[in-house]
C-alpha positions as CSV (number, residue, x, y, z in Angstrom):
1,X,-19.4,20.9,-4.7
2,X,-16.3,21.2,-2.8
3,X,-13.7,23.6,-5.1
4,X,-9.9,22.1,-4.2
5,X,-7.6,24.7,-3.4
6,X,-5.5,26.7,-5.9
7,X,-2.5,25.5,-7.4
8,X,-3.1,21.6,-6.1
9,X,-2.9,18.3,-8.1
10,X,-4.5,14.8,-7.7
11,X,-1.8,12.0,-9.2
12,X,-3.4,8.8,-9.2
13,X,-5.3,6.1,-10.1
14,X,-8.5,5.3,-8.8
15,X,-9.7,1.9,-8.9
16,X,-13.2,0.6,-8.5
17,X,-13.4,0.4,-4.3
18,X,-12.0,4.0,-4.2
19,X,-8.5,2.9,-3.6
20,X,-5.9,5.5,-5.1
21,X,-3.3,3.3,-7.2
22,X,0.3,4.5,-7.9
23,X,1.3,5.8,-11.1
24,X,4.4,5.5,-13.0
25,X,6.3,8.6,-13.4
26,X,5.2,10.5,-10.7
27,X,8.1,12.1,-9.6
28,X,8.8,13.6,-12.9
29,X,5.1,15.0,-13.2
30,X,5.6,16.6,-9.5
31,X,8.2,18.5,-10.5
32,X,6.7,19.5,-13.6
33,X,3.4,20.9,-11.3
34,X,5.8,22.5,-9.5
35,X,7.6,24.2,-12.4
36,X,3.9,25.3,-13.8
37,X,3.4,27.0,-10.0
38,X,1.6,24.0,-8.5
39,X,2.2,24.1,-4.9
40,X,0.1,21.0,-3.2
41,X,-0.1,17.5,-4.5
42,X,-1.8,14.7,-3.1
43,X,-0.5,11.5,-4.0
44,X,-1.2,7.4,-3.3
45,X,0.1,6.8,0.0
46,X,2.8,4.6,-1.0
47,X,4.1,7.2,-2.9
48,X,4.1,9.7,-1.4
49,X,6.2,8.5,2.0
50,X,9.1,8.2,-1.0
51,X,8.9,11.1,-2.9
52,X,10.5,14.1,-1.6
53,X,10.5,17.5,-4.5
54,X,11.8,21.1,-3.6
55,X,8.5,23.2,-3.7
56,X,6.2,20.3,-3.4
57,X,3.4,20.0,-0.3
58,X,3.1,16.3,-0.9
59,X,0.0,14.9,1.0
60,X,-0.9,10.9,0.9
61,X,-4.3,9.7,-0.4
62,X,-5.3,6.0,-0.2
63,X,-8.8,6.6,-0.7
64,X,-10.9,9.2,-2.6
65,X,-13.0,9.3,0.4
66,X,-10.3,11.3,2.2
67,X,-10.0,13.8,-0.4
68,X,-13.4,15.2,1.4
69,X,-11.7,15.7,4.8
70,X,-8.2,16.7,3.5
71,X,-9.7,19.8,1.6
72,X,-12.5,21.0,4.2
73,X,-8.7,21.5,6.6
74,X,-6.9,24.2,5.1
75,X,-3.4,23.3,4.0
Protein backbone atom coordinates (compact mmCIF):
# COMPACT_ATOMS: atom_id res chain seq x y z
CA UNK A 1 0.00 0.00 0.00
CA UNK A 2 2.97 2.09 -0.58
CA UNK A 3 2.08 4.37 -4.05
CA UNK A 4 5.82 4.78 -5.91
CA UNK A 5 6.50 8.26 -6.80
CA UNK A 6 5.38 9.92 -10.05
CA UNK A 7 7.10 9.46 -13.19
CA UNK A 8 9.43 6.32 -11.79
CA UNK A 9 10.06 2.94 -13.47
CA UNK A 10 11.13 -0.55 -12.09
CA UNK A 11 13.39 -2.40 -14.99
CA UNK A 12 14.02 -5.83 -13.94
CA UNK A 13 13.61 -9.13 -13.39
CA UNK A 14 12.69 -10.62 -10.23
CA UNK A 15 13.57 -14.04 -9.56
CA UNK A 16 12.24 -16.39 -7.00
CA UNK A 17 14.58 -15.23 -3.60
CA UNK A 18 13.70 -11.58 -4.51
CA UNK A 19 16.89 -10.95 -6.35
CA UNK A 20 16.37 -8.20 -9.25
CA UNK A 21 18.03 -9.80 -12.47
CA UNK A 22 19.30 -7.62 -15.39
CA UNK A 23 17.50 -7.23 -18.45
CA UNK A 24 18.52 -6.93 -21.91
CA UNK A 25 18.01 -3.65 -23.46
CA UNK A 26 17.87 -1.55 -20.75
CA UNK A 27 19.55 1.34 -21.82
CA UNK A 28 17.32 1.78 -24.76
CA UNK A 29 14.06 1.47 -22.55
CA UNK A 30 15.67 4.30 -20.13
CA UNK A 31 15.83 6.50 -22.59
CA UNK A 32 12.60 5.79 -23.92
CA UNK A 33 11.09 6.50 -19.99
CA UNK A 34 12.80 9.43 -20.23
CA UNK A 35 11.47 10.58 -23.59
CA UNK A 36 7.75 9.68 -22.18
CA UNK A 37 8.72 12.20 -19.04
CA UNK A 38 9.86 9.45 -16.69
CA UNK A 39 12.25 10.94 -14.33
CA UNK A 40 13.42 8.07 -11.75
CA UNK A 41 14.40 4.49 -12.59
CA UNK A 42 15.48 1.88 -10.39
CA UNK A 43 17.46 -0.63 -11.98
CA UNK A 44 19.45 -4.17 -10.94
CA UNK A 45 22.49 -3.09 -9.37
CA UNK A 46 24.80 -4.29 -11.89
CA UNK A 47 23.22 -2.23 -14.09
CA UNK A 48 22.80 0.44 -12.99
CA UNK A 49 26.69 1.39 -11.85
CA UNK A 50 27.05 1.21 -16.02
CA UNK A 51 24.39 2.99 -17.29
CA UNK A 52 24.62 6.61 -17.36
CA UNK A 53 21.20 8.62 -19.57
CA UNK A 54 20.74 12.52 -19.67
CA UNK A 55 17.49 12.95 -17.62
CA UNK A 56 17.64 9.74 -15.86
CA UNK A 57 17.73 9.42 -11.71
CA UNK A 58 19.15 5.93 -11.96
CA UNK A 59 18.85 4.19 -8.44
CA UNK A 60 20.30 0.32 -7.97
CA UNK A 61 17.93 -2.40 -6.69
CA UNK A 62 19.27 -5.90 -5.87
CA UNK A 63 16.41 -6.93 -4.01
CA UNK A 64 12.71 -6.15 -4.01
CA UNK A 65 12.92 -5.82 -0.35
CA UNK A 66 14.70 -2.49 -0.76
CA UNK A 67 12.20 -1.06 -2.96
CA UNK A 68 10.30 -0.57 0.61
CA UNK A 69 13.06 1.68 2.04
CA UNK A 70 14.07 3.41 -1.26
CA UNK A 71 10.48 4.87 -1.65
CA UNK A 72 9.51 5.67 2.20
CA UNK A 73 13.02 8.35 1.45
CA UNK A 74 11.94 10.92 -0.82
CA UNK A 75 14.06 11.09 -3.98
Amino acid sequence: NIPLPPETVILGEIGLTGEVRPVSGIEKRIKEGVRQGYRHFFLPGIQADQIEVPGAQITALNKILDLYSLISQPI
